[in-house]
C-alpha positions as CSV (number, residue, x, y, z in Angstrom):
1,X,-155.7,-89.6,-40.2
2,X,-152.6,-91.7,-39.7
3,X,-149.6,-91.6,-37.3
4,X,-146.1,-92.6,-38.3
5,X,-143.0,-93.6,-36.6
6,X,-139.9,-91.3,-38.9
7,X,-136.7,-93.5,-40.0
8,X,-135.1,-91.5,-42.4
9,X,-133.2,-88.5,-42.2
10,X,-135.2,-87.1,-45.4
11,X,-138.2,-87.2,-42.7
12,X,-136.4,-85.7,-40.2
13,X,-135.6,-82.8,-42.5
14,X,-139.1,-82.3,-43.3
15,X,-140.1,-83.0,-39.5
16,X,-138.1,-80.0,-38.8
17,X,-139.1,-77.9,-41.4
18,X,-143.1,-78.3,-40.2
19,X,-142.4,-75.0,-37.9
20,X,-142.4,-72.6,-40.6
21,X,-146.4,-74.1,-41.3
22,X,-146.9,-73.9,-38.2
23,X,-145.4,-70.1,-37.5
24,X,-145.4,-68.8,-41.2
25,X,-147.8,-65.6,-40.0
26,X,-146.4,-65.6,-36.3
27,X,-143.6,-62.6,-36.1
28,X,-142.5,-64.0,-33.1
29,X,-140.7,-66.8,-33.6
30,X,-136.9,-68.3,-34.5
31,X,-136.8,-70.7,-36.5
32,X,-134.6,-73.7,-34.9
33,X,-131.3,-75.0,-36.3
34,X,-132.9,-77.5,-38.9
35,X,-129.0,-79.3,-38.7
36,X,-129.0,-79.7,-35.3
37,X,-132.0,-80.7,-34.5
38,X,-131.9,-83.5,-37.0
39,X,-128.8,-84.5,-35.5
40,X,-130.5,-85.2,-32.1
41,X,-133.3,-86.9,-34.3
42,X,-131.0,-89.2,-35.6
43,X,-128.8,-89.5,-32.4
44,X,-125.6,-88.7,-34.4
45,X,-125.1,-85.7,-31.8
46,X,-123.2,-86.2,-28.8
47,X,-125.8,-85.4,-26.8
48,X,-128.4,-88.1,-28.2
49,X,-125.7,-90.4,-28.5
50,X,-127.3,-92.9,-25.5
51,X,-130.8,-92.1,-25.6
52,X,-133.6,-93.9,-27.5
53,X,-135.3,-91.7,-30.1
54,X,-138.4,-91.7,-31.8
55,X,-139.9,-89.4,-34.1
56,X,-143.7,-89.4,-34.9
57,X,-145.8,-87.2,-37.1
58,X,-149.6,-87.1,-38.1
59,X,-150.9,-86.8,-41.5
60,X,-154.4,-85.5,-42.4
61,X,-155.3,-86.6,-46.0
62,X,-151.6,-86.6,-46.7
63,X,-150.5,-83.4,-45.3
64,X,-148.5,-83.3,-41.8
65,X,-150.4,-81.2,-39.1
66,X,-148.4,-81.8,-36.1
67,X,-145.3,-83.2,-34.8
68,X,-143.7,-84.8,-31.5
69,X,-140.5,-86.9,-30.7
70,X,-140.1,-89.4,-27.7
71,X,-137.1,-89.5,-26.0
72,X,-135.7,-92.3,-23.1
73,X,-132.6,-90.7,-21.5
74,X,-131.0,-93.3,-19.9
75,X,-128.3,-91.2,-17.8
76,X,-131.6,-89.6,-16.1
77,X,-133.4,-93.3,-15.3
78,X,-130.1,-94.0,-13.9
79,X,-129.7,-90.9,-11.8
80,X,-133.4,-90.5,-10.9
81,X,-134.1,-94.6,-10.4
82,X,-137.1,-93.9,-12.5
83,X,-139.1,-95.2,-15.6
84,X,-139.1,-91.7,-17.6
85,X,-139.8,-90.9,-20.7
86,X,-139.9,-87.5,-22.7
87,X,-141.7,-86.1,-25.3
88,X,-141.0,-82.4,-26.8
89,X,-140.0,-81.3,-30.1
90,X,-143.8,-80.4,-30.1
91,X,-145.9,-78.5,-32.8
92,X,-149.1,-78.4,-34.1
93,X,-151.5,-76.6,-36.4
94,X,-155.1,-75.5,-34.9
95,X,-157.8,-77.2,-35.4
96,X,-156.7,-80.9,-35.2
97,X,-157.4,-82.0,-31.5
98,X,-158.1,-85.8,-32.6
99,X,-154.9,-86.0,-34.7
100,X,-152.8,-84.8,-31.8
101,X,-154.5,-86.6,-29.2
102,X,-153.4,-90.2,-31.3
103,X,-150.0,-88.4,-32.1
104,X,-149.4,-88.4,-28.3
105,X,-151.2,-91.7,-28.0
106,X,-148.5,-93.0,-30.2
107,X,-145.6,-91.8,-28.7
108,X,-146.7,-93.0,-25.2
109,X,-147.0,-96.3,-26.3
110,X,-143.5,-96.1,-27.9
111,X,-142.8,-95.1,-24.6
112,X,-144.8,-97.8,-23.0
113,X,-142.8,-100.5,-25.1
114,X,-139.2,-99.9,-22.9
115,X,-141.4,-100.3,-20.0
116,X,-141.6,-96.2,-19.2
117,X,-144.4,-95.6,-16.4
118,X,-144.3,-91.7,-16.7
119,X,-144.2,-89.5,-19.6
120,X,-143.0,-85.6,-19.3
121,X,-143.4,-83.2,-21.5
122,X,-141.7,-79.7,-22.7
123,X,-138.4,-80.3,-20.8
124,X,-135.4,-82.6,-21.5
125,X,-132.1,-81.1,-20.1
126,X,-129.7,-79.9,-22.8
127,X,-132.5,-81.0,-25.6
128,X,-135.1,-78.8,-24.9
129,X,-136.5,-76.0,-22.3
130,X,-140.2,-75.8,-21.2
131,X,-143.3,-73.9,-23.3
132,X,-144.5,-70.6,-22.3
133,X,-147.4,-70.0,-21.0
134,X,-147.5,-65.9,-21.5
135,X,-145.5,-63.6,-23.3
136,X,-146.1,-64.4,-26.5
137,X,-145.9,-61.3,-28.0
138,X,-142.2,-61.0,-27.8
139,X,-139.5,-63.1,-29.1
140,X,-137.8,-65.7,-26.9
141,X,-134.0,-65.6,-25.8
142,X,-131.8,-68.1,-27.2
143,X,-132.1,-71.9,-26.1
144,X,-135.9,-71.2,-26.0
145,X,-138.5,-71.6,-28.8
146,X,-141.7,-69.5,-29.5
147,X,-145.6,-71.7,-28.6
148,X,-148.8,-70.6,-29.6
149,X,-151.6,-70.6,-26.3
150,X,-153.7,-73.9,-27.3
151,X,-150.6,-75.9,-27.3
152,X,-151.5,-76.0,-23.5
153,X,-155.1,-77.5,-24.2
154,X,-153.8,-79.9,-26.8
155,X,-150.9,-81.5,-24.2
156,X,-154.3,-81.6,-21.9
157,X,-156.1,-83.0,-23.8
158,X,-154.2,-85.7,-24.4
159,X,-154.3,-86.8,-20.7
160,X,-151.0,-84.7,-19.5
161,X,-151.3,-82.6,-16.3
162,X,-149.3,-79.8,-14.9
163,X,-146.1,-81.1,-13.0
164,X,-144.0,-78.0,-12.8
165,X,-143.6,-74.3,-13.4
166,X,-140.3,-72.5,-14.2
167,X,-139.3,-68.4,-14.5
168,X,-137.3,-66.0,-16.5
169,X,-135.9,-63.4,-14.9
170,X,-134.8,-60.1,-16.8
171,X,-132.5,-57.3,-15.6
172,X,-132.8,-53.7,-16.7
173,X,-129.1,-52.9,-16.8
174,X,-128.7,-49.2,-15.0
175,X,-125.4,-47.6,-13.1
176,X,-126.7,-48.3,-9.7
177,X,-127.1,-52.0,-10.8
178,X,-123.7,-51.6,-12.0
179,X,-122.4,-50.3,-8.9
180,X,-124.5,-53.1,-7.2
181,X,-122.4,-56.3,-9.6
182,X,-118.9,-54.5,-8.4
183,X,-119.3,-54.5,-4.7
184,X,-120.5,-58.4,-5.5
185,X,-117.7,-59.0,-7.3
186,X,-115.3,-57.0,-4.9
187,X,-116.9,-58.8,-1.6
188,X,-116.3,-62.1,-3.0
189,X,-112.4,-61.4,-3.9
190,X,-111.7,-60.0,-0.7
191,X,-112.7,-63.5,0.6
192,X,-110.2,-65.3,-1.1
193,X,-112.4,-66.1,-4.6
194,X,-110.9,-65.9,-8.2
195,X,-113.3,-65.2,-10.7
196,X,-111.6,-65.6,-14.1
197,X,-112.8,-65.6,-17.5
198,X,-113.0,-69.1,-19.6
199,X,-110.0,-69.3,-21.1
200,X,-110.5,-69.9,-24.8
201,X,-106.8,-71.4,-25.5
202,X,-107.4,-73.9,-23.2
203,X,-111.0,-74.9,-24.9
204,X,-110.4,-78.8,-24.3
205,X,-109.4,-78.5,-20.2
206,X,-112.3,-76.2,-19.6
207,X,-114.9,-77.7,-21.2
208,X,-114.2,-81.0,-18.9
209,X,-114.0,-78.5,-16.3
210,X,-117.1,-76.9,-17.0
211,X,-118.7,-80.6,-17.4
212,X,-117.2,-81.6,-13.8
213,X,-118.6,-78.9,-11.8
214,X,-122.0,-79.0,-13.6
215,X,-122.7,-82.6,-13.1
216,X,-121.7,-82.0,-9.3
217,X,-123.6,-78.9,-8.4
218,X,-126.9,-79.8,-10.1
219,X,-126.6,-83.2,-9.0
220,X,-129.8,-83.0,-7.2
221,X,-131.6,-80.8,-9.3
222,X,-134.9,-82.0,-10.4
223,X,-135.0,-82.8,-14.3
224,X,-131.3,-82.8,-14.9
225,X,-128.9,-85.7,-15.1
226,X,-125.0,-86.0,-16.2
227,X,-123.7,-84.9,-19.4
228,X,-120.7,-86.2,-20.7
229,X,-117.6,-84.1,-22.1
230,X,-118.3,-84.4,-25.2
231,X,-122.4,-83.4,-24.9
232,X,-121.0,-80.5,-23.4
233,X,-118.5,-79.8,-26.0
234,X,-121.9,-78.7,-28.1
235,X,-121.7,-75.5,-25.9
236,X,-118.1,-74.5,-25.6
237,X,-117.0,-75.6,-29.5
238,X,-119.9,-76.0,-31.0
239,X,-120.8,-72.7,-30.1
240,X,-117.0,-71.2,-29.9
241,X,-117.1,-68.6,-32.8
242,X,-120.4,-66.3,-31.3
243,X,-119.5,-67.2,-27.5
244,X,-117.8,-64.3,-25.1
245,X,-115.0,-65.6,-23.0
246,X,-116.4,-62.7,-20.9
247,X,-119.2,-64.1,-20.3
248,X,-118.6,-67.6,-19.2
249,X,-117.0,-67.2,-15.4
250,X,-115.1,-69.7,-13.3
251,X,-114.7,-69.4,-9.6
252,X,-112.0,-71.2,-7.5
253,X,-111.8,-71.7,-4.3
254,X,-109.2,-73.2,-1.9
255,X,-107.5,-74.8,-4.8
256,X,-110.6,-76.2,-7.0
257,X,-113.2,-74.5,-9.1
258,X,-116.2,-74.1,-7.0
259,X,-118.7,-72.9,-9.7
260,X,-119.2,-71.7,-13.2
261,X,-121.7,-69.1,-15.1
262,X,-122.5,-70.1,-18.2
263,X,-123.8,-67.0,-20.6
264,X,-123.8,-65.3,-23.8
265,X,-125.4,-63.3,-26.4
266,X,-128.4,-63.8,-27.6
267,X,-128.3,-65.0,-30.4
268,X,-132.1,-65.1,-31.1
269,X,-131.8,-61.2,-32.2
270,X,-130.0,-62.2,-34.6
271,X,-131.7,-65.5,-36.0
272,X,-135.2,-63.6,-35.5
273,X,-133.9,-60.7,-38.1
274,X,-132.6,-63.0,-40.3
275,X,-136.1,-65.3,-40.5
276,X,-136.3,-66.4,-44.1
277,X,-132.6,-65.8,-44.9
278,X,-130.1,-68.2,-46.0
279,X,-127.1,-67.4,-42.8
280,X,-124.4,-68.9,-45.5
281,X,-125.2,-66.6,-48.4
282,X,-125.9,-63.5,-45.9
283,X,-122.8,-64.1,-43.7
284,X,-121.1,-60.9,-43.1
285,X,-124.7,-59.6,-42.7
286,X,-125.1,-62.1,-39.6
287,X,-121.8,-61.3,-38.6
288,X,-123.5,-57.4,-38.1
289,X,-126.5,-58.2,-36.2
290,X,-124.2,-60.2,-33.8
291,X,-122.3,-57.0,-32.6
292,X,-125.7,-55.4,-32.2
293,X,-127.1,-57.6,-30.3
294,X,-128.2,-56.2,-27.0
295,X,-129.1,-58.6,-24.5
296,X,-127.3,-61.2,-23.0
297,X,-128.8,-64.7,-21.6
298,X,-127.2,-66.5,-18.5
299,X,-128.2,-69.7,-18.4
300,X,-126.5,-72.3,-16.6
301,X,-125.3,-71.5,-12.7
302,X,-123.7,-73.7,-10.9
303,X,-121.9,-74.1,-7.5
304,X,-120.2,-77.4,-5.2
305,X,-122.1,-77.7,-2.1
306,X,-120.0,-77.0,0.2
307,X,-119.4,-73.4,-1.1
308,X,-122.5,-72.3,-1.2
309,X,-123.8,-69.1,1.3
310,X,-120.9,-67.2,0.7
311,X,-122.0,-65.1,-2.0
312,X,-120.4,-66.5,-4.9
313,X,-123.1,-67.5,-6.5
314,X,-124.6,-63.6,-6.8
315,X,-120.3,-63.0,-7.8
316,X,-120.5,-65.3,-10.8
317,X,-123.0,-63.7,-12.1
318,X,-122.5,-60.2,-11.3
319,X,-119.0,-60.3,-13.1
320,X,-121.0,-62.0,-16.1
321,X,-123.5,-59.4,-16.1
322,X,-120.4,-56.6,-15.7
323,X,-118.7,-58.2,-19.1
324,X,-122.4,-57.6,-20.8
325,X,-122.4,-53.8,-19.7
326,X,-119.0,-53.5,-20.5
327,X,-120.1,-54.5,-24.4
328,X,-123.1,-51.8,-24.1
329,X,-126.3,-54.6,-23.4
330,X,-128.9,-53.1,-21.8
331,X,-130.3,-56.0,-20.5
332,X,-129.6,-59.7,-19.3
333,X,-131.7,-62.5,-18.4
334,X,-131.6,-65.2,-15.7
335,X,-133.3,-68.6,-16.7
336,X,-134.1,-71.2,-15.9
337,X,-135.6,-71.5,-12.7
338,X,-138.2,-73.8,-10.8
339,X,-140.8,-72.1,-9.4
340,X,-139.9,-73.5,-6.0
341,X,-136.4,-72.7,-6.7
342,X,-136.2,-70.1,-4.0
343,X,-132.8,-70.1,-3.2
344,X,-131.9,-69.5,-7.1
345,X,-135.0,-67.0,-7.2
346,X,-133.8,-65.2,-4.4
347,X,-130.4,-64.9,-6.8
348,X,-132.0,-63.5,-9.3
349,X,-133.6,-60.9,-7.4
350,X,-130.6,-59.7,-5.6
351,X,-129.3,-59.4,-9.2
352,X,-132.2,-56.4,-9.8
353,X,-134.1,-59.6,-12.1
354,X,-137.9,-59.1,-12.5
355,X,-139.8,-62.4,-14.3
356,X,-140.8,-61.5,-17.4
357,X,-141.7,-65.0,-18.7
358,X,-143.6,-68.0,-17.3
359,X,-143.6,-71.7,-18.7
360,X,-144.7,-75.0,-17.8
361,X,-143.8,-78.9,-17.4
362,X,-146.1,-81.3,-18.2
363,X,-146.3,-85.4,-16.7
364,X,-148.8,-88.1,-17.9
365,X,-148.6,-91.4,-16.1
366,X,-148.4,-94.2,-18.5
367,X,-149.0,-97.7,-15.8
């Protein structure tokens, strides 16, 4: 059994490709965008563009049985004034508890080497969301990715304990909900709130917009830490031909924007249906599955400070929400959110959400 630190991007392709060994029976999961995730291997995406990153994999007589990247973030360290390091990217076969203990062994001391104390698994802002601890007979919304249950025992096993525990919320869209979103919407008008649409004309203004009031109202939101413009030009651009204007709200108040909804289709429908398919050679049948899509996933909610408790939190979303009814969804999700989140919970609630999905964040200290 060996471990080995990945250089190349010919390794990173088949780092990547190691899911569909892992899920080739599992009807479950979406298969990640191979391009983009070797872009954040490789750090030629914005987004990895001032982190350290290491790839590892472990080999078993030759053959790869699981996979893990390592990750220093240096805008979090700055923010946070702490030694972090991350490790996700996870996946594993069964059966190999020794090779992914030393897998994790290896990356640690990676880790160890830039003088990180902590290690934290399954989350990295804007890389990748925590692992699910239930519901794993249904299909994840996009932005998430599929586990099997004894990734949990393998993480334990290799010295990590439970550090935090996030939601998903899902709405059942009905009429009275409906009704429910348009006296949000109205109430927060009648105070003197715009809610527009993202205005798709004026892509370069609103995505520094978008980055502005992101970085200020989750400024002090455990595990996140500043983007820059162009990281978050991977969510308005890179994502600009299967995004709804709709669905992406702006609210301004007394001059400024005071928050922004983040949403859109889910696009994991679509990817899930089209497992095994090549999307360039299958393209108009893609384009198909998009307008049938039914579901739409909200996923970044954000609002300054000083305009918070006046209901335009519940607004933003509501008119979000409206725009996926008005399309024909029957259903929207809210994620993600701490456990002890209770002031975003209590959001989702108000906005007729019921968890449907649980996951979990993992911490290993490393002094």
């Amino acid at each position: 059994m060996t471990v080995k630190a990945l250089q190349t991007d010919e390794e990173f392709h088949r780092y990547v490709s190691f899911g569909h060994e892992v899920y080739d029976q599992n009807p479950y999961w979406v298969p990640p965008n191979a391009e983009y995730v070797v872009s954040l291997l490789n750090r030629s995406s914005p987004v990895a563009a001032n982190a350290k990153v290491q790839p590892f994999w472990a080999e078993v007589d030759g053959k790869v049985v699981a996979t893990l990247t390592a990750v220093i973030e240096e805008a979090y360290n700055l923010r946070w004034n702490e030694q972090m390091g991350h490790l996700i990217f996870f996946e594993a076969l069964p059966d190999h508890q020794e090779a992914v203990s030393e897998l994790f062994s290896a990356a640690c001391d990676w880790l160890k080497e830039f003088n990180c104390r902590i290690a934290r698994s399954t989350l990295l802002i804007s890389w990748q969301l925590p692992i699910t601890i239930d519901a794993y007979d249904s299909v994840p919304t996009f932005f998430h990715t599929y586990n099997p249950p004894y990734y949990h025992s393998y993480i334990k096993n290799a010295g990590f304990m439970t550090e935090r525990g996030a939601v998903q919320y899902q709405m059942e869209f009905t009429p009275e909900l409906a009704d429910r979103y348009r006296q949000m919407v109205e109430k927060c008008v009648q105070s003197g709130v715009t809610l527009r649409s993202m205005d798709f004309d004026r892509l370069e203004e609103e995505t520094a917009a978008f980055q502005e009031i992101s970085n200020d109202a989750f400024s002090e939101h455990w595990g996140a830490h500043p983007l820059s413009v162009a990281a978050m030009r991977e969510l308005t651009f890179g994502l600009k031909d299967l995004l709804v204007p709709e669905f992406i709200v702006f609210a301004e108040a007394d001059g400024q924007i005071a928050g922004v909804v983040y949403s859109f289709p889910d696009l994991n429908q679509v990817f899930h249906k089209m497992r095994g398919k090549d999307l360039e050679n299958n393209l108009e049948e893609f384009q198909q599955l998009v307008q049938q899509v039914d579901h739409g996933a909200l996923i970044i909610i954000g609002l300054r400070k000083k305009y918070r408790g006046r209901g335009i939190n519940l607004a933003l979303a509501a008119k979000s929400y409206l725009a996926m009814i008005e399309r024909g969804y029957k259903t929207g999700s809210y994620t993600i959110v701490l456990d002890d989140n209770w002031r975003s919970r209590r959001t989702a609630e108000k906005l007729g959400g019921r968890v449907t999905r649980n996951s979990v964040i993992y911490r290993r200290e490393l002094a």
